[in-house]
SEVEXZA-808847 format. One record per residue (C-alpha): z negated, x negated, y; residue in one letter; residue number from 1. Coordinates in nm, 3 decimals. Layout:
REM SEVEXZA-808847
c3;c1;c2;residu;num
Z;X;Y;A;NUM
...
END
This chain:
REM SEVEXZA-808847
c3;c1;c2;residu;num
-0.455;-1.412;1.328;X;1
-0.627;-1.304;1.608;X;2
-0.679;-0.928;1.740;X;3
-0.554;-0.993;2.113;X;4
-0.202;-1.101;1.916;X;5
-0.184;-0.801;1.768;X;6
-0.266;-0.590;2.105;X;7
0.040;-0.830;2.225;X;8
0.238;-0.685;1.914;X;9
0.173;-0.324;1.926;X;10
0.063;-0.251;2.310;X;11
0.230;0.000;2.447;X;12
0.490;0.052;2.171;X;13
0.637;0.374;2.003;X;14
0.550;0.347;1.632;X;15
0.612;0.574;1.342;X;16
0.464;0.574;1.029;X;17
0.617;0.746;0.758;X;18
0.325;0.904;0.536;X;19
0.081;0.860;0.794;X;20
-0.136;1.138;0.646;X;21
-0.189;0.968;0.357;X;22
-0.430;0.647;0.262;X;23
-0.297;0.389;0.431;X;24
-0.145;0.583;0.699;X;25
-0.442;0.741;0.818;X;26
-0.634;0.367;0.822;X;27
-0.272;0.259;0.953;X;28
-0.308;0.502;1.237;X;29
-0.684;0.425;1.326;X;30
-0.664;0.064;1.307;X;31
-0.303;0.075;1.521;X;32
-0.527;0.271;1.807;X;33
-0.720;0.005;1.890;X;34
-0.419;-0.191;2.009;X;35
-0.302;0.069;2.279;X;36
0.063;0.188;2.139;X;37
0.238;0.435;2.380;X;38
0.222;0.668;2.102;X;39
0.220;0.715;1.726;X;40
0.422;0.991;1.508;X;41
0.248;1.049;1.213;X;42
0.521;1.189;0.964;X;43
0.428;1.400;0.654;X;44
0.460;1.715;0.460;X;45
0.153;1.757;0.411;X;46
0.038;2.028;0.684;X;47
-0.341;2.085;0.578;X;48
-0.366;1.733;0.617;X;49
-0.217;1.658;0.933;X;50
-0.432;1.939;1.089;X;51
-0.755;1.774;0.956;X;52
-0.673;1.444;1.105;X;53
-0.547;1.570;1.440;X;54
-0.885;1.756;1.467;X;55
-1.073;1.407;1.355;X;56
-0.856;1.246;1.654;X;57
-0.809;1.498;1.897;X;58
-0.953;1.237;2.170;X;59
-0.665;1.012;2.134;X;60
-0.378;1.183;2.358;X;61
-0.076;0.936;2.190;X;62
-0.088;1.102;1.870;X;63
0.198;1.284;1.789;X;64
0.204;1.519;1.450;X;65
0.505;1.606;1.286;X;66
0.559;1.783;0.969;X;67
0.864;1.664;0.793;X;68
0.985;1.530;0.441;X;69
1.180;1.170;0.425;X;70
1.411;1.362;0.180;X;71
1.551;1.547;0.532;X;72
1.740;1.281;0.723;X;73
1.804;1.563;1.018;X;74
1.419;1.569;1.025;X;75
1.381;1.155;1.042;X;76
1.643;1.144;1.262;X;77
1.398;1.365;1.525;X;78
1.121;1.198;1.405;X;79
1.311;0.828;1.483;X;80
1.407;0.866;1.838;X;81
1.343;0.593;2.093;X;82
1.100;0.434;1.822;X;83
1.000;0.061;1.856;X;84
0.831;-0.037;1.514;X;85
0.810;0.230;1.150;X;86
0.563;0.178;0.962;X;87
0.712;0.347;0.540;X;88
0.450;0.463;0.371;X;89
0.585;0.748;0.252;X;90
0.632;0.753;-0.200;X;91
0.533;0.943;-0.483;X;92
0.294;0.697;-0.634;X;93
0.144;0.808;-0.933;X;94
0.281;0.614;-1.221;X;95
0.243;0.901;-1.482;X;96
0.359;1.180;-1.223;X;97
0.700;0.980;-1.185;X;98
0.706;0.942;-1.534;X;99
0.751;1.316;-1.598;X;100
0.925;1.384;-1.241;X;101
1.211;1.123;-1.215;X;102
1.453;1.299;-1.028;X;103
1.173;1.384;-0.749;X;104
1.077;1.023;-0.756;X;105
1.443;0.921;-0.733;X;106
1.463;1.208;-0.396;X;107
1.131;1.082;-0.253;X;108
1.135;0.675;-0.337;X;109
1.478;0.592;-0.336;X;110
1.670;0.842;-0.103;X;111
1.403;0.925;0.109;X;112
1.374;0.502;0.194;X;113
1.748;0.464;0.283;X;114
1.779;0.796;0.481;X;115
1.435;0.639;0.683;X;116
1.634;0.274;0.699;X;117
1.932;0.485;0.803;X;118
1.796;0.678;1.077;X;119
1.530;0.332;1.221;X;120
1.905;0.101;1.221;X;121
2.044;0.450;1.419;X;122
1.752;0.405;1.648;X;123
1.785;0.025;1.667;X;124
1.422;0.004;1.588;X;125
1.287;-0.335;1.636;X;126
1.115;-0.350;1.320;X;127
1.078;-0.116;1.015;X;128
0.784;-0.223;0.766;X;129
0.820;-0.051;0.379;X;130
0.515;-0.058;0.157;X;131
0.551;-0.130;-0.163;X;132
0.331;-0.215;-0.472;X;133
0.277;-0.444;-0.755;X;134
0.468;-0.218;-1.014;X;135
0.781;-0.318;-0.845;X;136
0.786;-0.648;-1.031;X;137
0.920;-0.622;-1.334;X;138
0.889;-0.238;-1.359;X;139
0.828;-0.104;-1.689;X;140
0.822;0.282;-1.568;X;141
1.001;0.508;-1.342;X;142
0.762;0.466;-1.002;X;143
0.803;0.067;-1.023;X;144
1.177;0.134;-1.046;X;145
1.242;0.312;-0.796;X;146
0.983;0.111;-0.528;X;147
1.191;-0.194;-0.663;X;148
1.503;-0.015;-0.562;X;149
1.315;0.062;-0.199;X;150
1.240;-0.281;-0.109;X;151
1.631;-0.414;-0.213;X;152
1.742;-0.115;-0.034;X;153
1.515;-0.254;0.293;X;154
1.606;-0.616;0.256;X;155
1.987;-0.568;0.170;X;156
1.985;-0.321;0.506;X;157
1.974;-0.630;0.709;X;158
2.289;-0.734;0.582;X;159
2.420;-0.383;0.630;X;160
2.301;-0.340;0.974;X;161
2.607;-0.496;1.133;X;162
2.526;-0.564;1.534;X;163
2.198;-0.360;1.522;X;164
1.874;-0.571;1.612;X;165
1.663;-0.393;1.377;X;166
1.417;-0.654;1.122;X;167
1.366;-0.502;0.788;X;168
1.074;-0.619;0.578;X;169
0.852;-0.529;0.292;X;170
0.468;-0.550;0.174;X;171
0.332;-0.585;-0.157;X;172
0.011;-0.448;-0.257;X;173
-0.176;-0.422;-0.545;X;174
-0.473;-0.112;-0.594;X;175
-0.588;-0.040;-0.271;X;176
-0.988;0.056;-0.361;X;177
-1.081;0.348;-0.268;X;178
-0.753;0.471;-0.201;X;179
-0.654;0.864;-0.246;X;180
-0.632;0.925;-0.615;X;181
-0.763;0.532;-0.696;X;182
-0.919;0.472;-1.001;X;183
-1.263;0.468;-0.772;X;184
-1.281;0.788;-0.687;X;185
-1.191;0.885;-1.033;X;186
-1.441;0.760;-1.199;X;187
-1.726;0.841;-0.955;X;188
-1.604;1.198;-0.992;X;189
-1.664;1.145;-1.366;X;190
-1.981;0.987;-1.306;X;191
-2.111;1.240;-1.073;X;192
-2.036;1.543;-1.363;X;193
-2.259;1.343;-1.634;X;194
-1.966;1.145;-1.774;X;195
-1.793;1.044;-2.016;X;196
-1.568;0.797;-1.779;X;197
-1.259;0.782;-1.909;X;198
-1.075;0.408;-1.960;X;199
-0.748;0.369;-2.037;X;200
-0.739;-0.014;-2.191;X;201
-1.082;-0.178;-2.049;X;202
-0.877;-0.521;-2.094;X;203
-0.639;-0.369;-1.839;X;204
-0.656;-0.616;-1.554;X;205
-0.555;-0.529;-1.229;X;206
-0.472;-0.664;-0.895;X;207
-0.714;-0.508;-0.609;X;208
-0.822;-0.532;-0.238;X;209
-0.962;-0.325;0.013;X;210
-0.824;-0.062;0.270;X;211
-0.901;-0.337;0.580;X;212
-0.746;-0.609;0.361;X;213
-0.416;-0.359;0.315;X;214
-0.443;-0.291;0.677;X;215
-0.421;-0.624;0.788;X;216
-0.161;-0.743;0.557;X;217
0.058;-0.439;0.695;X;218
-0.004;-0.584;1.090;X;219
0.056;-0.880;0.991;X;220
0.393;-0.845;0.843;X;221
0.470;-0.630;1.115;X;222
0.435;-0.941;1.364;X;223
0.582;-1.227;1.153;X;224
0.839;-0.998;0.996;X;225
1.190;-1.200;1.144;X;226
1.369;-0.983;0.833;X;227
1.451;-0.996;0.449;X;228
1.120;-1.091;0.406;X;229
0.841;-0.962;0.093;X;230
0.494;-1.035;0.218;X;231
0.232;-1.047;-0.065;X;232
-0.144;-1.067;0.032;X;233
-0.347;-1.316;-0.201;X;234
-0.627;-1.123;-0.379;X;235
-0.845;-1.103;-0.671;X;236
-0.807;-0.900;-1.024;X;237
-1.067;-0.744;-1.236;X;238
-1.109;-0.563;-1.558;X;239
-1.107;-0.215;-1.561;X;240
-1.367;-0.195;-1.828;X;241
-1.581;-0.403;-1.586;X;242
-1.526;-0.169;-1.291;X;243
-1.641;0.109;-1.471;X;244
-1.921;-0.048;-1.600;X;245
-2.060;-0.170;-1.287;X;246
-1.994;0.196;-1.079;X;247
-2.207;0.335;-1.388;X;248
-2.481;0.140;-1.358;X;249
-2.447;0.130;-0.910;X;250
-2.377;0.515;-0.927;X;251
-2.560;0.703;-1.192;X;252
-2.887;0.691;-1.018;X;253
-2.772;0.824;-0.708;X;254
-2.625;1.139;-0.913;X;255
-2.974;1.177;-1.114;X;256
-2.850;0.979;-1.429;X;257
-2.973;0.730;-1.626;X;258
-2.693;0.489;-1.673;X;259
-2.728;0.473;-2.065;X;260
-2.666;0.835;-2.073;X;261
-2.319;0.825;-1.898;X;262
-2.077;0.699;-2.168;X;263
-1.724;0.533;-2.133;X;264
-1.449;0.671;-2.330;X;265
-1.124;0.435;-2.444;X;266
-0.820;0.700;-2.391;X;267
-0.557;0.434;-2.460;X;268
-0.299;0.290;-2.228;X;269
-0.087;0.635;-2.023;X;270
0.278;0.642;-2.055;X;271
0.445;0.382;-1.771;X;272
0.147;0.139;-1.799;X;273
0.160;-0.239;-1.861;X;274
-0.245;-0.423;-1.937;X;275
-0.157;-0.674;-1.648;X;276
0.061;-0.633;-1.295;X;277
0.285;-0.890;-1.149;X;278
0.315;-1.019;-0.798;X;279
0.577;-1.234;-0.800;X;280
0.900;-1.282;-1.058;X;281
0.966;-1.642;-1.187;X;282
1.237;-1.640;-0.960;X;283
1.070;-1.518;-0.630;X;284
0.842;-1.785;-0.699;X;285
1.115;-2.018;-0.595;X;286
1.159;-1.925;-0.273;X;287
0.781;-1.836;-0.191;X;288
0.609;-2.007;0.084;X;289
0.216;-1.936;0.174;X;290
-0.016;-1.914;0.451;X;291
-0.377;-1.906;0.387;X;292
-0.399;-1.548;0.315;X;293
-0.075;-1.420;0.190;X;294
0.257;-1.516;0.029;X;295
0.592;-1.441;0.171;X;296
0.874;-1.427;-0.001;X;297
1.153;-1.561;0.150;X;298
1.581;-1.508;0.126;X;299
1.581;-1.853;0.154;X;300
1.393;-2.171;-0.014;X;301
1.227;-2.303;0.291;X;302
1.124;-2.178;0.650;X;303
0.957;-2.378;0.957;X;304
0.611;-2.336;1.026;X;305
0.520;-2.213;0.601;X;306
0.421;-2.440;0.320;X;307
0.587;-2.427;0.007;X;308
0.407;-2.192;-0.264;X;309
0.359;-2.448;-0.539;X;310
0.346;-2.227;-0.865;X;311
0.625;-2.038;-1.085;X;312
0.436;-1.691;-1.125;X;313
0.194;-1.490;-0.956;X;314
0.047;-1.243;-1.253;X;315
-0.333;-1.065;-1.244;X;316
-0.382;-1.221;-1.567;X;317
-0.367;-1.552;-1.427;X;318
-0.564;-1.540;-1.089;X;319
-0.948;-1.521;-1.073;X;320
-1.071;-1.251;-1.213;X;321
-1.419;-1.068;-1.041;X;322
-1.736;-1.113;-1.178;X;323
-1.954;-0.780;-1.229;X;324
-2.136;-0.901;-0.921;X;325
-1.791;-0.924;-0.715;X;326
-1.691;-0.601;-0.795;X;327
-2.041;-0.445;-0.668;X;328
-2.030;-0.636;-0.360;X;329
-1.638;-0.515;-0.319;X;330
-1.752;-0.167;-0.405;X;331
-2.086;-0.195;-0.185;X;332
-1.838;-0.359;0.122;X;333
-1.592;-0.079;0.084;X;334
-1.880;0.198;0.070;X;335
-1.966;0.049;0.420;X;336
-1.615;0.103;0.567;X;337
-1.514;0.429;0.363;X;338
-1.798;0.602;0.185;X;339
-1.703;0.604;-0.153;X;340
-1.971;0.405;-0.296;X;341
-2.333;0.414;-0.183;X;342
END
């Protein structure tokens, strides 16, 4: 899909972005500049952080900052006016943090989504765009749970919208690298103090892709997005023992260690964990078509213009797994874009 498409997407458009302090809002926000919107509100509650990015961006004049919490509807509802296209980001996403905060995941993931749905359908928003992750398939713990409960929350609101012309959609990702609080910047923390690095299950395979791959997944469902839709963007898995072997043996130099002295400790799986994620249920599956880069899951079996996705699951157990020489060249490519690895 080419850039000029997505200039025709987002030109001159009034976007929010729910979040937008965050991870993937701030690379939602910097990538969405280059496209000339009219203006973007980045929404959050975090206030430190908003007034670090607004001094990073204080060139770009259609920036708009606004503190707020998705649990205060009265606050969306300002937030929401006149909007063309919402990007939710917003979620508690820490698997173990849900665990032992349920009814703040429940406020944040579940009631915060359908007062943000509420308020876009208000505002007859064209489109509204909820990220969502792997752990919603098939959830085992309370965070996959409740971003399950988001995304039928955002695909039954197009049935609930009566007359209003707003197109409700979701993304799936799977462990955005390099992400705040990723398993990356963990263990390069650990690395950095002399070790040990701590491993939950180094069998533990994962689903992962990089910050521009998210990014472009997100604009991309954002322009095909005709509603009900889950997009899922086809990537690779790895082995967490082999991703914390390899930043060892990149990173321990650069910190004044010789990698033999930095030591990996097995702490055992953390409450809410499964050893392998999910992309796609059995059933999904059925009514998946593909494009060369990404999946999207449809309401119905087939749609014009998408080919059939041929298999009956979609697990990181099952998709090609990284070599040790993959995952240094993914950790080397997203060094280059984000500075995490050098």
């Amino acid at each position: 899909m080419k850039e000029s498409s997505f200039e025709e997407t987002f030109k001159d458009k009034r976007i929010l972005i729910t979040g937008g302090t965050g991870s993937i809002g701030r690379a939602l926000v910097t990538r969405l500049l280059e496209f000339n919107p009219k203006v973007i509100r980045i929404f959050s509650n975090d206030e430190n952080a908003q007034f670090d990015m607004e001094q990073e961006l204080k060139q770009w004049g259609n920036l708009r900052f606004l503190v707020g919490d998705i649990r205060d509807k009265e606050r969306l509802k300002k937030a929401a006016e006149d909007i063309d296209i919402v990007f939710h980001a917003a979620a508690l996403k820490h698997v173990p943090s849900c665990e032992y905060n349920p009814f703040e995941a429940i406020k944040t993931n579940v009631i915060g989504t359908q007062n943000l749905l509420e308020v876009a359908m208000d505002a007859k928003a064209e489109k509204v765009i909820t990220i969502s992750t792997d752990k919603a398939v098939n959830p085992v713990n309370v965070m996959g749970a409740t971003k399950l409960l988001a995304e039928r929350l955002t695909i039954a609101a197009n049935y609930y919208k009566g007359l209003r012309r707003t197109v409700l959609s979701c993304v799936r990702f799977g462990n955005v690298l390099g992400s705040r609080g990723s398993v990356v910047q963990l263990f390069e923390k650990q690395i950095q103090s002399g070790g040990p690095v701590t491993v939950t299950d180094p069998g533990m395979i994962r689903f992962v892709m990089s910050m521009d791959k998210a990014i472009e997944l997100v604009l991309k469902a954002a322009q095909m997005a005709k509603g009900e839709e889950i997009f899922v963007f086809k990537m690779p898995a790895l082995r967490v023992g082999s991703l914390a072997e390899i930043m060892i043996e990149k990173l321990a130099p650069k910190y004044g260690f010789d990698q033999k002295d930095i030591k990996i400790e097995i702490i055992g799986k953390r409450k809410g964990e499964k050893l392998y994620e999910e992309l796609m249920t059995e059933d999904e599956a059925m009514n998946a078509c593909e494009t060369e880069d990404l999946f999207v899951i449809l309401p119905e079996p087939q749609r014009e213009g998408l080919q059939r996705f041929a298999l009956r699951k979609y697990t990181s157990k099952d998709v090609h797994g990284l070599t040790k020489k993959e995952i240094g060249n993914l950790l080397e490519s997203i060094a280059r874009a984000e500075s995490i690895v050098k």
